[in-house]
BATI-742659 format. One record per residue: x, y, z of N, C-alpha, C, O in turn. Coordinates in steps of 0.02 Angstrom, whole numbers, padded with zeros to 5 digits, always signed. Atoms other than C-alpha are relative to their C-alpha. Example, Ala and Ser with C-alpha at 12.3 -4.5 7.8 and 13.67 -1.06 7.14 Angstrom:
2
+00045-00059+00000+00615-00225+00390+00045+00060+00000+00097+00059+00033 -00042-00059-00003+00684-00053+00357-00039+00055+00037-00014+00110+00045 
END
This chain:
332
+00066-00028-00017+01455-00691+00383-00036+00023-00063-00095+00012-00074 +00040-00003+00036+01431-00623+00236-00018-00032-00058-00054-00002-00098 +00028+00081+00041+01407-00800+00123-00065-00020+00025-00105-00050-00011 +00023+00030-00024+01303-00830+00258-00080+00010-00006-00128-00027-00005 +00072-00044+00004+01163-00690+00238-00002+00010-00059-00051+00044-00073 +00027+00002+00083+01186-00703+00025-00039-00064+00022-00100-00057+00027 +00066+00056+00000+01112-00897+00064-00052+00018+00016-00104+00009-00017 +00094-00034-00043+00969-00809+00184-00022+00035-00065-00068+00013-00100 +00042-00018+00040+00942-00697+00063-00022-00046-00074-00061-00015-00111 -00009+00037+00056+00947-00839-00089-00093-00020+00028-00145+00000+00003 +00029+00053-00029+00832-00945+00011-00072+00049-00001-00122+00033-00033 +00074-00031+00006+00689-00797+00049-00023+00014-00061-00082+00013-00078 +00052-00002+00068+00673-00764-00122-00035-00073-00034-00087-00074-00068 +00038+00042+00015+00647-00945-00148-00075-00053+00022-00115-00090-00006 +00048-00003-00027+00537-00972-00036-00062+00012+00008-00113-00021+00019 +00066-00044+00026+00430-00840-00062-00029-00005-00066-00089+00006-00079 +00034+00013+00076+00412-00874-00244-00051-00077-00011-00098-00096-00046 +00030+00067+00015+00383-01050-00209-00066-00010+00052-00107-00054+00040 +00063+00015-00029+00248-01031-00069-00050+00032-00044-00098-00002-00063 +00055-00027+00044+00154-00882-00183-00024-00044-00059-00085-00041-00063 +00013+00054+00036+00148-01022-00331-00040-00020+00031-00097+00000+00019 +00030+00055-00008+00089-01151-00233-00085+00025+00047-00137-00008+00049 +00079-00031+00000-00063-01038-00160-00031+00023-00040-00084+00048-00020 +00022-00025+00065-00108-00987-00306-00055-00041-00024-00111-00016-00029 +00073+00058+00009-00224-01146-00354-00045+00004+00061-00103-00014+00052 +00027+00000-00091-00280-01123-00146-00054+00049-00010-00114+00037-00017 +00029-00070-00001-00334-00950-00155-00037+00024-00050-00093+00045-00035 +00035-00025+00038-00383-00898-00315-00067-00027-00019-00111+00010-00042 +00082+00057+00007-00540-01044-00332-00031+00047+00068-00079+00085+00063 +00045-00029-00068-00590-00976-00152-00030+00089-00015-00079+00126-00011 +00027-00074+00019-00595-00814-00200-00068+00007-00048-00116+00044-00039 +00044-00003+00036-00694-00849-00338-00079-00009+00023-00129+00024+00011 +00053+00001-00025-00813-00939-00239-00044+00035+00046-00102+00021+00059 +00029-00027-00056-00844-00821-00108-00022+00069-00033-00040+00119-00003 +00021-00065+00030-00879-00698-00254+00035+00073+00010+00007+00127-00002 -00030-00065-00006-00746-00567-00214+00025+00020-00051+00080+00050-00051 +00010-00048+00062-00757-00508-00368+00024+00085-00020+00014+00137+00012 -00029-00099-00009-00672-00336-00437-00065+00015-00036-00106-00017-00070 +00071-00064+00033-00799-00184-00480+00069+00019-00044+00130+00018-00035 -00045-00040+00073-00738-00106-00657-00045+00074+00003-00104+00089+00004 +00050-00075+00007-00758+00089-00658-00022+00010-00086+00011+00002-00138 +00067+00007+00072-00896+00105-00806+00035+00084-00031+00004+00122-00068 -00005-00081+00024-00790+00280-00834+00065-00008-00037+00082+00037-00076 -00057+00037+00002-00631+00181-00864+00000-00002-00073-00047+00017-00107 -00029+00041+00068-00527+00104-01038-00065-00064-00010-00069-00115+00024 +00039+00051-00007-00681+00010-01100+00004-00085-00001-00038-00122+00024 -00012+00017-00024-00586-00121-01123+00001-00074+00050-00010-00135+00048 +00012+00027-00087-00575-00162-00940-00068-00036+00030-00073-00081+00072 +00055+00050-00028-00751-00208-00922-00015-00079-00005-00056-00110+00029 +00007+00067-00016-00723-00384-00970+00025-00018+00052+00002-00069+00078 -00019+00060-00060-00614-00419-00819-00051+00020+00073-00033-00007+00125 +00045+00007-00035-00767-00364-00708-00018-00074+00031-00041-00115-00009 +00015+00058-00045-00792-00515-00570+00075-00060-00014+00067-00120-00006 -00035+00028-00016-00614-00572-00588+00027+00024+00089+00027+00078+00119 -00006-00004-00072-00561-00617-00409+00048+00034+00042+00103+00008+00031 -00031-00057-00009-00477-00469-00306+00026-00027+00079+00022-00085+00097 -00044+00034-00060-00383-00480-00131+00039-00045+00002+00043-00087+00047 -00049+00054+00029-00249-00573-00221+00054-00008+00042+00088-00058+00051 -00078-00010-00021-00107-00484-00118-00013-00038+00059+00039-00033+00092 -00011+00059-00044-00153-00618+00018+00041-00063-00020+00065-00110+00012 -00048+00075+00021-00064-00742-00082+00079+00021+00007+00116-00020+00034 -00075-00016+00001+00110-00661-00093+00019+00037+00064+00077+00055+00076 -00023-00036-00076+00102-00580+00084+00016-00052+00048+00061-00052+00090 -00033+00063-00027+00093-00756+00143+00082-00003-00018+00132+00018+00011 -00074+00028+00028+00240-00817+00046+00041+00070+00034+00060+00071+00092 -00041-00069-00047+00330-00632+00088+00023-00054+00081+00067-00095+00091 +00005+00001-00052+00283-00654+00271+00053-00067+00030+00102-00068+00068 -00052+00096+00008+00355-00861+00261+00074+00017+00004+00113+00021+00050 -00078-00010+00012+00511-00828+00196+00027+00048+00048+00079+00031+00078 -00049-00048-00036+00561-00678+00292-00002-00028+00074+00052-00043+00100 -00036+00042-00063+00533-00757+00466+00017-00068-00010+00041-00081+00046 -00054+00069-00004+00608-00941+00429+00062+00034-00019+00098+00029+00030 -00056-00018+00002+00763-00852+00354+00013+00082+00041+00073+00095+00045 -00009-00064-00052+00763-00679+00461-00035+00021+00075-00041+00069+00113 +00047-00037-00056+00662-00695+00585+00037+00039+00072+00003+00069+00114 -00047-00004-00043+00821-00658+00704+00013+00080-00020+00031+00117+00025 -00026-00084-00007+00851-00472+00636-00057+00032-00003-00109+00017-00033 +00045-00053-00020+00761-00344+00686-00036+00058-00069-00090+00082-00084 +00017-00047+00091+00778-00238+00500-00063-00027-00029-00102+00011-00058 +00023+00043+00064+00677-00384+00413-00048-00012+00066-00100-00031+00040 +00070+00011-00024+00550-00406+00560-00041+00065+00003-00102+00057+00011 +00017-00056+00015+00518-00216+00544-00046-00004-00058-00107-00005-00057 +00012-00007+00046+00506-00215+00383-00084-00066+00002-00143-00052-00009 +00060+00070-00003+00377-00385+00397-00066+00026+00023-00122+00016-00001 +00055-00029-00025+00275-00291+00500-00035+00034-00015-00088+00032+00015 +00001-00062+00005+00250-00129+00412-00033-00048-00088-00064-00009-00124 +00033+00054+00047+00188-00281+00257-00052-00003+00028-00097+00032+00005 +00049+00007-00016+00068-00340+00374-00056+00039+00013-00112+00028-00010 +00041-00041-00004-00006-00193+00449-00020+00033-00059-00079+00048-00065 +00058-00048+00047-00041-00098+00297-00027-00047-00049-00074-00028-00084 +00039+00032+00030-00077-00249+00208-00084-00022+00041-00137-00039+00014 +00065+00016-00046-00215-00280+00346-00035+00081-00023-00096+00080-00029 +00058-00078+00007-00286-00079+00308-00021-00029-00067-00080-00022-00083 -00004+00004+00082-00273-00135+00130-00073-00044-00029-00113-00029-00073 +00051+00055-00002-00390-00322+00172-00064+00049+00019-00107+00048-00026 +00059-00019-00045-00524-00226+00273-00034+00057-00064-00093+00069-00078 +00030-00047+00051-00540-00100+00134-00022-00027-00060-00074-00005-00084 +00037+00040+00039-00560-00222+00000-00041-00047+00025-00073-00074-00020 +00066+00037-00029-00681-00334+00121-00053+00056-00003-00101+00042-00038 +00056-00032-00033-00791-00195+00175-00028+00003-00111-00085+00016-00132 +00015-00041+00055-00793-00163-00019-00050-00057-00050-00101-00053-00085 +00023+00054+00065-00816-00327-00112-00029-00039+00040-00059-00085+00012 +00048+00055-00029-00896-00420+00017-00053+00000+00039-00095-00045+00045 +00049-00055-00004-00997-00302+00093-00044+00032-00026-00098+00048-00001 +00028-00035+00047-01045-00223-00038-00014+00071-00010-00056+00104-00040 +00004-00079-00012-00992-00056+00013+00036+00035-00024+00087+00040+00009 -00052-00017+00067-00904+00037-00141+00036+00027+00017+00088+00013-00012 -00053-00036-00024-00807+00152-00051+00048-00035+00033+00105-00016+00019 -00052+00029-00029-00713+00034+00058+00006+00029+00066-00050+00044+00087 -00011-00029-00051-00645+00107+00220-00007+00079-00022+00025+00115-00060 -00016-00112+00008-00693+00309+00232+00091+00019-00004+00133-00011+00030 -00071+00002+00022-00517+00384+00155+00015+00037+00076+00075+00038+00088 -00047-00024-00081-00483+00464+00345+00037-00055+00050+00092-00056+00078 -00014+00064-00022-00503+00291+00414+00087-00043-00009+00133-00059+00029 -00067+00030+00042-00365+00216+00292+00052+00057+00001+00107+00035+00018 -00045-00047-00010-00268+00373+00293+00017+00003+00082+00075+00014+00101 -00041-00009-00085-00252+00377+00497+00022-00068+00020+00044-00068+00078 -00011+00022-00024-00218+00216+00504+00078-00031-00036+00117-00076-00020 -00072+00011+00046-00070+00225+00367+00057+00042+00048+00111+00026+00072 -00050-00064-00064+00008+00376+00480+00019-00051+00063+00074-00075+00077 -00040+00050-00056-00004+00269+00634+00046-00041-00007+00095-00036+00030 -00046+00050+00026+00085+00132+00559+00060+00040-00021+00114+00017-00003 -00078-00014+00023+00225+00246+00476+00025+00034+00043+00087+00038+00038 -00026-00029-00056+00246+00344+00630+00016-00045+00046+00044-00018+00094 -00005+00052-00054+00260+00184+00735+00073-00002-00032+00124+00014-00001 -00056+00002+00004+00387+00148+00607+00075+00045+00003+00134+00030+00002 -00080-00046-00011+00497+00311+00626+00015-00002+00066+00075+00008+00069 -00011+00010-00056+00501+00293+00805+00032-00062+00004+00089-00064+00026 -00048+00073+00003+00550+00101+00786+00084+00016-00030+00136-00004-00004 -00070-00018+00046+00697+00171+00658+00032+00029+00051+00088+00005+00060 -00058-00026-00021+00768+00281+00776+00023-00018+00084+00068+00004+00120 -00003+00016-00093+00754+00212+00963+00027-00087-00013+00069-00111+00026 -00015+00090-00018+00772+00001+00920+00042-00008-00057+00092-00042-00046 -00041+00034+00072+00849-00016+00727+00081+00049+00017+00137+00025+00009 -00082-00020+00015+00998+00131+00755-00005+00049-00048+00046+00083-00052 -00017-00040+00046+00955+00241+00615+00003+00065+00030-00019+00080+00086 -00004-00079-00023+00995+00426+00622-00050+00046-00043-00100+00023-00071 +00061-00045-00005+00900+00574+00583+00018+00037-00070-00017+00085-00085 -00024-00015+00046+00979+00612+00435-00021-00003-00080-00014-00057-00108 +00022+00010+00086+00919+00635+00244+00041+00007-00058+00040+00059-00092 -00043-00001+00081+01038+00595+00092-00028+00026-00063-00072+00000-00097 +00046-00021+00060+00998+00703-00044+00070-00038-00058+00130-00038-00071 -00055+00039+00091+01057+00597-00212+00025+00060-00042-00004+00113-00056 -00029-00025+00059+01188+00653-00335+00030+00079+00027+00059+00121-00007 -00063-00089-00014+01261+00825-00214+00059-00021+00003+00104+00022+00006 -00078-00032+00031+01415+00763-00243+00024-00027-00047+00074-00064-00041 -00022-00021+00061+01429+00769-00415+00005+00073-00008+00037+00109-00047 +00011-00091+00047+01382+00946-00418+00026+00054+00059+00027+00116+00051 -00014-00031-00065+01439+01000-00242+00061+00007+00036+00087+00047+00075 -00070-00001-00002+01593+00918-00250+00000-00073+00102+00049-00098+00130 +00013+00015-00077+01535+00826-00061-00073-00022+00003-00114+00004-00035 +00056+00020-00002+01384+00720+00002-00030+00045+00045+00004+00075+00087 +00022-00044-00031+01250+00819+00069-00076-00040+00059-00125-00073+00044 +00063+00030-00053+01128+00766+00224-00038+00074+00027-00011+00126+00045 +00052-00026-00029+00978+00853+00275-00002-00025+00087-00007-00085+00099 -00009+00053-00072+00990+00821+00486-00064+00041+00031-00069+00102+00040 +00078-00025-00028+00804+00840+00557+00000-00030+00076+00025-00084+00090 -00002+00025-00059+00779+00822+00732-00066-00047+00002-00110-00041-00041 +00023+00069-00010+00684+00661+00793-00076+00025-00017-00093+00009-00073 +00079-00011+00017+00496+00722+00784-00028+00026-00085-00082+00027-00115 +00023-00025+00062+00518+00791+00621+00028-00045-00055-00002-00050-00108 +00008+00079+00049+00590+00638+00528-00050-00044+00014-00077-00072-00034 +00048+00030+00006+00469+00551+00604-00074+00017-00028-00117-00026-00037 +00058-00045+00043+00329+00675+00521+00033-00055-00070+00008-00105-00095 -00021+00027+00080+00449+00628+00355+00009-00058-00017+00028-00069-00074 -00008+00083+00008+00458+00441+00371-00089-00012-00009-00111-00050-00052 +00073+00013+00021+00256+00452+00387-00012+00019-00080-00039-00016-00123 +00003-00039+00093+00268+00578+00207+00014-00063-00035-00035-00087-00066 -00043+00039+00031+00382+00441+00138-00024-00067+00006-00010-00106-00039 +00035+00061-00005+00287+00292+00201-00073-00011-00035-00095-00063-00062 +00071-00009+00005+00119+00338+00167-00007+00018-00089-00031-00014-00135 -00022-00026+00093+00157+00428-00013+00003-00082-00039-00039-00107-00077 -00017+00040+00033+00244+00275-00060-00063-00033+00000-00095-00024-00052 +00055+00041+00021+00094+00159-00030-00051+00015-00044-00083-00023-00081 +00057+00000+00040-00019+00246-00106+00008+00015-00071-00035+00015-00116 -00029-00021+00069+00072+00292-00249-00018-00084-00032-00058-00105-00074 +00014+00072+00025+00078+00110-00274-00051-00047-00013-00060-00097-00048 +00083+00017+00035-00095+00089-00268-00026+00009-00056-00067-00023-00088 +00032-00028+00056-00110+00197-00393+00016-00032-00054-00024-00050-00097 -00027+00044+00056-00004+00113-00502-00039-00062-00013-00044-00072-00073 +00022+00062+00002-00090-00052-00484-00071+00012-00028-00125+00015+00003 +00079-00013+00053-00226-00020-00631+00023-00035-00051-00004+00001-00093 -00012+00057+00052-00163-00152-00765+00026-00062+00016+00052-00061+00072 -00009+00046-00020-00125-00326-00764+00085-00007+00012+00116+00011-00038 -00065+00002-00017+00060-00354-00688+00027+00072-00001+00087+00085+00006 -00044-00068-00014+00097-00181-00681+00049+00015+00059+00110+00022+00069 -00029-00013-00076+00112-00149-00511+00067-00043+00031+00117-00023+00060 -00029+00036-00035+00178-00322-00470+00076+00004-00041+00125+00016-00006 -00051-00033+00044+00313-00294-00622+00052+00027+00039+00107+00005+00058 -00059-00053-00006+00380-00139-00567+00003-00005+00074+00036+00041+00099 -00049+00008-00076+00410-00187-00383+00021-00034-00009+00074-00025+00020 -00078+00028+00007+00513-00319-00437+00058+00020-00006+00107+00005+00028 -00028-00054+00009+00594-00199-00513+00055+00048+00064+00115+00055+00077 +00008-00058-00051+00584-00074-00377+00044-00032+00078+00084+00000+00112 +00001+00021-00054+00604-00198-00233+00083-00050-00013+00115-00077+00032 -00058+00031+00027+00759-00277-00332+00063+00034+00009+00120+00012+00014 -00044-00051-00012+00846-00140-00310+00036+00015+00057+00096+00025+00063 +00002-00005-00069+00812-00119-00124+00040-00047+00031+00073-00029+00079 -00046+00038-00019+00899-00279-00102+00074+00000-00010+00114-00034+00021 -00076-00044-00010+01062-00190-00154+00015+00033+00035+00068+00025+00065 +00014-00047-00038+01018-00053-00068+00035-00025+00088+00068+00003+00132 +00003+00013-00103+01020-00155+00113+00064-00039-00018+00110-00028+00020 -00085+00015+00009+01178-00238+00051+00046+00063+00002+00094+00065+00040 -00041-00069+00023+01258-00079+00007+00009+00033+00061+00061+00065+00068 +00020-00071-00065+01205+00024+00180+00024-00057+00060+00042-00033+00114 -00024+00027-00042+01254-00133+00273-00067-00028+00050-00060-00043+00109 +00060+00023-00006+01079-00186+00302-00044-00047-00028-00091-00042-00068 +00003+00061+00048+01070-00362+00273-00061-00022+00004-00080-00050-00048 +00056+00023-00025+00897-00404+00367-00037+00045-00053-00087+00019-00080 +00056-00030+00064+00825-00255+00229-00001-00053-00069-00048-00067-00106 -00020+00024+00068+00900-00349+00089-00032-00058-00015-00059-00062-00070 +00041+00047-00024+00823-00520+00151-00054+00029-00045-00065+00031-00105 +00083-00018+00013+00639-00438+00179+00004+00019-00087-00048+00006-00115 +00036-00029+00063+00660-00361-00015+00011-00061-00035-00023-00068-00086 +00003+00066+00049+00717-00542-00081-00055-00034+00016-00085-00053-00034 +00083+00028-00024+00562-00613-00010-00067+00025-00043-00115-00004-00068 +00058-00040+00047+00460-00472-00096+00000+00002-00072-00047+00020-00109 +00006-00006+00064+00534-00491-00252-00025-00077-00018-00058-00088-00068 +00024+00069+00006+00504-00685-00235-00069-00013-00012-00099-00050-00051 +00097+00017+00006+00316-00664-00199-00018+00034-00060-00043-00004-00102 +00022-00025+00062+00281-00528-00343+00007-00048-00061-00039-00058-00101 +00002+00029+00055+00365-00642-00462-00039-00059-00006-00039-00085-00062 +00017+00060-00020+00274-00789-00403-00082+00035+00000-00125-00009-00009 +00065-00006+00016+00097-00671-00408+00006+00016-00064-00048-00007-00083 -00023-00004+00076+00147-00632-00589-00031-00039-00037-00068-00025-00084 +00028+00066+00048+00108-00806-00644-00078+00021-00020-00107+00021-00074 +00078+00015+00010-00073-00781-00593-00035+00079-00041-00084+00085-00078 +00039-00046+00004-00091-00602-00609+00023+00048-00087+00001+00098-00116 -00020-00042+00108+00002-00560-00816-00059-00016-00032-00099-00061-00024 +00051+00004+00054-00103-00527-00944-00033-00079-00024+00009-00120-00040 +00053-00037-00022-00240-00585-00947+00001-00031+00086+00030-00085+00091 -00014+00004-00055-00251-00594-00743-00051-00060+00011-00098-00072-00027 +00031+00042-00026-00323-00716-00673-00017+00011+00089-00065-00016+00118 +00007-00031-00061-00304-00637-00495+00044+00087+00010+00101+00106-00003 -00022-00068+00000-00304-00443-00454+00034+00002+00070+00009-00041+00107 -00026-00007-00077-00202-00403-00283-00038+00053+00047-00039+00054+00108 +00064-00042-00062-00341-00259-00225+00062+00062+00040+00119+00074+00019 -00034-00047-00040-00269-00130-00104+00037-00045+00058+00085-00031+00093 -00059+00052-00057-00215-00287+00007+00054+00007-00037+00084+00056-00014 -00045-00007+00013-00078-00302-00102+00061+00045+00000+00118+00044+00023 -00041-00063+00013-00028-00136-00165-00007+00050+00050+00021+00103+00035 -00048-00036-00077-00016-00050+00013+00043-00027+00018+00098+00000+00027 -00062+00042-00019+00075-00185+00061+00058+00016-00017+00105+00030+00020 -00065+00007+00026+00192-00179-00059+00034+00073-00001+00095+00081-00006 -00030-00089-00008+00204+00043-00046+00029-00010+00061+00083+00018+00065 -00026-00019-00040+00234+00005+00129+00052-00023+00015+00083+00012+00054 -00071+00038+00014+00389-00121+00110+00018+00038-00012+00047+00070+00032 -00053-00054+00044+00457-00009+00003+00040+00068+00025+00095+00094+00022 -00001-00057-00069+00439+00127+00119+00067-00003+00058+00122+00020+00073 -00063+00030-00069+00519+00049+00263+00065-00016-00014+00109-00006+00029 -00073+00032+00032+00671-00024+00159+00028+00083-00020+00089+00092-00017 -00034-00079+00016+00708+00171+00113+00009+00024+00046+00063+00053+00046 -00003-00010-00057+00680+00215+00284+00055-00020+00031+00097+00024+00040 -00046+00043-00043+00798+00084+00382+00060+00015-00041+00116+00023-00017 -00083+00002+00009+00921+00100+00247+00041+00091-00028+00082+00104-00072 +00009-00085+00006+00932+00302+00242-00016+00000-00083+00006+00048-00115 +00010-00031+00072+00880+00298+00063-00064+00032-00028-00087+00026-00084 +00081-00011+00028+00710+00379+00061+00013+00040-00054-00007+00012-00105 +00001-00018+00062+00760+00518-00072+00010-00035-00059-00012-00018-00114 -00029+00014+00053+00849+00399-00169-00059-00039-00035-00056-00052-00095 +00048+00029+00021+00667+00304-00167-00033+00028-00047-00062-00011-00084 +00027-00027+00053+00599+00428-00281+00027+00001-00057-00001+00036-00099 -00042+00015+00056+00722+00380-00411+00000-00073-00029+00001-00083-00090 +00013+00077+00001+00708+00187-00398-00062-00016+00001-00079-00073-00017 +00070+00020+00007+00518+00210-00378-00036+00054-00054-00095+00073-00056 +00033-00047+00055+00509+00330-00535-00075-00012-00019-00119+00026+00000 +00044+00012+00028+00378+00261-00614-00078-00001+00064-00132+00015+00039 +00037-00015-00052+00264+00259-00433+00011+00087+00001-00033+00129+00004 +00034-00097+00000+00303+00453-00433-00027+00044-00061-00055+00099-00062 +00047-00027+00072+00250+00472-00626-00077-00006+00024-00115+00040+00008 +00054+00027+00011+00094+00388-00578-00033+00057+00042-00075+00095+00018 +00047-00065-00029+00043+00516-00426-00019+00052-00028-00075+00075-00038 -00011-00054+00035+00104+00647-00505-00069+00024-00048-00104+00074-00041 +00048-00013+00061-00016+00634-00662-00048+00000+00039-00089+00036+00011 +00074+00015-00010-00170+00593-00545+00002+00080+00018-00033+00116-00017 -00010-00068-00050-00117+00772-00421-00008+00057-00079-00051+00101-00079 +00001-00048+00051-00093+00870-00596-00061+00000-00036-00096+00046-00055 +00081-00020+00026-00241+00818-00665-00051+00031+00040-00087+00076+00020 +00076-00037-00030-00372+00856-00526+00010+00066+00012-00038+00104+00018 +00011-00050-00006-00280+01003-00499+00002+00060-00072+00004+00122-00070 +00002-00012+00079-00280+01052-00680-00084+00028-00025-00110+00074-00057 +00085+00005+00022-00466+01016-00690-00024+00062+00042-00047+00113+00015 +00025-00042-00028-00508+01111-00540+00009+00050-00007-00045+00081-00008 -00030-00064+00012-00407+01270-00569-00014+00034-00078-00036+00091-00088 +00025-00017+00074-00430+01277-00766-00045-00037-00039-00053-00026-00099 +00046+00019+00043-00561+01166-00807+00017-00045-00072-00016-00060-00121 -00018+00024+00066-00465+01088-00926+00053-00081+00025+00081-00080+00080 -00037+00078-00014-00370+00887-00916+00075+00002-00032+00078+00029-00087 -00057-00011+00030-00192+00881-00958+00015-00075-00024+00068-00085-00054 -00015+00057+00020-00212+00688-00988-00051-00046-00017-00100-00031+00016 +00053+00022+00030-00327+00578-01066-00058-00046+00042-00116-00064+00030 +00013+00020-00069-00349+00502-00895+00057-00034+00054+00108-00068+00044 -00053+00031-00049-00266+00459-00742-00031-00047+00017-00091-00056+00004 -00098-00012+00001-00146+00372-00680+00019-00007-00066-00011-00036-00111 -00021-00003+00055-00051+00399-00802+00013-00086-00057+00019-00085-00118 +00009+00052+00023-00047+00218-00851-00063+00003-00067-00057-00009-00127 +00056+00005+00056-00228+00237-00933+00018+00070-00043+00010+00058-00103 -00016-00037+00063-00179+00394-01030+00027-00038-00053-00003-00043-00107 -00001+00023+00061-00080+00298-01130-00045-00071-00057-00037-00097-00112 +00047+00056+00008-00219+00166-01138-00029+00030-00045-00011+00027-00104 +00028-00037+00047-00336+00273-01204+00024+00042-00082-00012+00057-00130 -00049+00003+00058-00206+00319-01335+00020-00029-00042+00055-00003-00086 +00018+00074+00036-00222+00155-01413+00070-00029+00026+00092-00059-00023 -00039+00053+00000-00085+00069-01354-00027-00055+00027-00062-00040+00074 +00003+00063-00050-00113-00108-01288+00015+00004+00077+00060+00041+00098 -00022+00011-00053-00114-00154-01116+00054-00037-00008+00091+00011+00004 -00042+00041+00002+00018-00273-01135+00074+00061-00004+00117+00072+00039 -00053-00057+00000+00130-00116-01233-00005+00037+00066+00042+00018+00101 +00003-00030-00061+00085-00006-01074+00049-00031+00048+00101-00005+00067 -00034+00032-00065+00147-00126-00944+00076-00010-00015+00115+00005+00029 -00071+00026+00001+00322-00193-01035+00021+00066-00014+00079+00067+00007 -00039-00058-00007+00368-00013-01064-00006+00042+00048+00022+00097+00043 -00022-00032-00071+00344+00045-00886+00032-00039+00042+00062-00017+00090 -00065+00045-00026+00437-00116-00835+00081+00025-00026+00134+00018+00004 -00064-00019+00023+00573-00046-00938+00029+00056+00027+00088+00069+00038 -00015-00059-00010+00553+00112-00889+00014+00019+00081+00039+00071+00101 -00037-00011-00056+00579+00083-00709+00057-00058+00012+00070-00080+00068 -00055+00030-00009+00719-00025-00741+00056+00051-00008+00110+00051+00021 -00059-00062+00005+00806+00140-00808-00006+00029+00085+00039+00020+00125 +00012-00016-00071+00732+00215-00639+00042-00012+00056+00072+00024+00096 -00060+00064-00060+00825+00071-00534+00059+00012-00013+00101+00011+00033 -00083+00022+00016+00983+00076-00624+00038+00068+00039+00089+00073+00074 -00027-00060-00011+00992+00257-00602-00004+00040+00068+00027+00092+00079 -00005+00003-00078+00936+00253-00399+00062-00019-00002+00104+00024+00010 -00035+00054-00024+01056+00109-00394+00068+00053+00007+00089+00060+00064 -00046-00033+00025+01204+00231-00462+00009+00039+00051+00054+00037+00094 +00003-00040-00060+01153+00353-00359+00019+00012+00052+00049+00060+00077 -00009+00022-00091+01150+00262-00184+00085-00013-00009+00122+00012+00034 -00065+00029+00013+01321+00191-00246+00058+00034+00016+00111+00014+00041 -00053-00036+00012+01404+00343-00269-00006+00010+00102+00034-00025+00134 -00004-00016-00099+01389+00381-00058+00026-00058+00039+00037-00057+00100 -00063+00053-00038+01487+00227-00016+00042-00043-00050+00086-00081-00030 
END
């Protein structure tokens, strides 16, 4: 059985890499023509204003491929159609917010209550799915208590109130990952990364249908990579990078590892972090603690290269991963 679900999982990552490729010539001309064009903030790394009217709503290309791969090789477990779903839906909040924006012509996108209630619905659908149809328990693994405790330690929340913390944990993650997605391959980078991990993760916890869905995800990122590394040729928009917060989400969820997600998704909790410290920095003392958020463009503005930026937060959540990975390890 389990030869059987390493091929599944072999197969979704190839899959997925090889459908996101081959839309890639499909999609990105269409895009162009239909003028969905990114807006550059004029407040931004200057820069940035040359890639003004490169073509945005990219993460339609690798949600396909995703979506492909995980039902021809999983469509039979329930983990990996979860997880599929929890892609689609917030990649669908994600489309509507970059349509209303770039094709519309309406800068804001969806009002943030809109997109915010409809991220909750979705992650509350999914803690209710986790604990009534998938099997999971109610339980929260805090990483690394027993090194220091001597014994693993669980947090045990009764059902309404993990499902509050699976919304925290779902919703956080996506948007964290939004945030991140402000340079070329960044985002898609460090969920390889991120989502590389996850596929141990659902091996490890005995959650082979998670492990699947994250070889699929790491298939499509590497496969939007081509188009979207320096210099991009296609941005992924908020279709993408909800998408890909809310995978991530769900795979921590199903496989009890949501704390350990803040360890494997370091570099997604650097990125909030700096935006939350700055505005509240600004507001409270009037003063910026960074040259701008996310923390990505601080060091922009700092003169490093985009290029330096991106391969040393690829690195830097590879330490991230290794040191989740360790983590989750030590509990089985």
């Amino acid at each position: 059985m389990g030869t059987v679900f390493d091929l599944h999982i072999v197969r979704a990552f190839v899959i997925a890499l090889v459908v996101t490729l081959a839309l890639g010539p499909v999609f990105i001309p269409l895009l162009r023509r239909l003028k969905f064009g990114q807006n550059i903030r004029s407040d931004g790394p200057s820069r940035h204003l040359a890639k003004a009217g490169t073509p945005t709503m990219g993460g339609v290309i690798f949600i396909i491929g995703v979506l492909s791969a995980g039902l021809i090789t999983g469509g039979h477990n329930r983990d990996t159609l979860v997880v599929l779903g929890v892609i689609f839906g917030f990649g669908l909040i994600g489309f509507l917010d970059d349509f209303i924006k770039v094709a519309l012509k309406r800068s804001l996108g969806l009002r943030a209550r809109e997109k915010l209630l409809g991220q909750i619905l979705l992650a509350a659908l999914l803690g209710v799915l986790a604990t009534t149809v998938l099997g999971c328990n109610t339980g929260i693994a805090v990483p690394f208590t027993n090194l220091f405790a001597g014994h693993n330690v669980t947090l045990e929340l009764d059902t309404w109130l993990y499902v509050a913390f699976v919304v925290l944990v779902v919703v956080g993650t996506s948007n964290a990952v939004n945030l991140t997605d402000g340079l070329d391959g960044l985002a898609a980078g460090v969920t390889v990364v991120a989502a590389s991990a996850f596929m141990f993760v659902g091996v490890l916890s005995g959650r082979p249908g998670v492990a699947l869905a994250m070889a699929a995800l790491v298939g499509g990122c590497l496969g939007f990579l081509f188009y979207n590394r320096h210099p991009a040729r296609v941005f992924m928009g908020d279709t993408g990078s909800l998408a890909l917060g809310g995978a991530l989400g769900a795979a921590a969820v199903i496989t009890g590892a949501e704390l350990f997600l803040l360890i494997i998704g370091g570099i997604y909790v650097l990125e909030a972090l700096s935006v939350i410290l700055q505005v509240f920095s600004f507001q409270v003392f009037g003063r910026r603690i960074f040259r701008m958020s996310p923390l990505h463009h601080h060091f922009e503005l700092g003169g490093w290269s985009e290029q330096r930026v991106v391969q040393t937060f690829w690195l830097v959540s590879i330490i991230f991963a290794t040191l989740g990975l360790y983590s989750f390890r030590t509990w089985y």
